[in-house]
C-alpha positions in Angstrom: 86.8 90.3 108.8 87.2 94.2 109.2 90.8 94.8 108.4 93.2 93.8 105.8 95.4 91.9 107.9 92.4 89.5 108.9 92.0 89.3 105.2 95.3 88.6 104.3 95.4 85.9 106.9 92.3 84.4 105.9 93.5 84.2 102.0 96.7 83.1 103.1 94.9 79.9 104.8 93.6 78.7 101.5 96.1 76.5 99.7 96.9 76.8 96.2 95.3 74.7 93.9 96.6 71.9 91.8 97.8 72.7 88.4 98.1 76.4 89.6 102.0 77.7 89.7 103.4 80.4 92.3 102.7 83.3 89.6 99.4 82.5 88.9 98.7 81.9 92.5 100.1 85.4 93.8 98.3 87.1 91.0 95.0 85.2 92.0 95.6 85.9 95.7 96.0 89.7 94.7 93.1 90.2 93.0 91.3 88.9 96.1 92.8 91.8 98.5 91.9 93.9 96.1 88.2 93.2 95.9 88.4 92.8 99.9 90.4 96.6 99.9 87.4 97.7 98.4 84.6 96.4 100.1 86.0 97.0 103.3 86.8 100.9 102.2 82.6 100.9 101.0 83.9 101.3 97.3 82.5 99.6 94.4 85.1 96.9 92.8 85.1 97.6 89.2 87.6 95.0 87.5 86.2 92.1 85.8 85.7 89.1 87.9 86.1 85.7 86.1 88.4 83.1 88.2 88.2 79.7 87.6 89.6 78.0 90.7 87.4 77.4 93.2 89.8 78.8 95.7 89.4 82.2 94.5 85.6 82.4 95.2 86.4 81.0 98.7 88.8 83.8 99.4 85.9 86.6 98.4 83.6 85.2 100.9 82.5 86.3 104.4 83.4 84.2 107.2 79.5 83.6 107.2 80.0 82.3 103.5 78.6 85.3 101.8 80.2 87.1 98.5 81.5 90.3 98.8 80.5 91.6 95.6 77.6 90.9 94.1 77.1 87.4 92.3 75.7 88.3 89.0 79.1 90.5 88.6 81.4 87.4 87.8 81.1 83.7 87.0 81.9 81.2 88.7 84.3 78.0 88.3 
């Protein structure tokens, strides 16, 4: 993916979890263009990343299945 439209398409794809409600959905989607904003402007992300939904981790992954960040910066699910 090298534009936030590609992004936003591929995030978009991934459907919201059970349990999860619209607000905490939107927020979670968010954070995820915002860690894609950075690495696709070469910046370093520097919010803390701990999601615990599954789907989040999915949408800050390379089509190829690699993170975007590195792994020892968040835990996972």
């Amino acid at each position: 993916m090298y534009s936030l439209s590609e992004v936003r398409q591929h995030i978009d794809s991934i459907s919201r979890p059970n349990g999860y409600n619209t607000y905490a959905w939107n927020v979670t989607k968010k954070m995820a263009m915002e860690v894609w904003s950075c690495y696709l402007s070469n910046r370093p992300f520097r919010k803390p990343v701990n999601y615990f939904c599954k789907e989040f981790y999915q949408m800050i992954r390379t089509p190829e299945g690699q993170y975007i960040i590195p792994e020892n910066k968040f835990r996972t699910y």
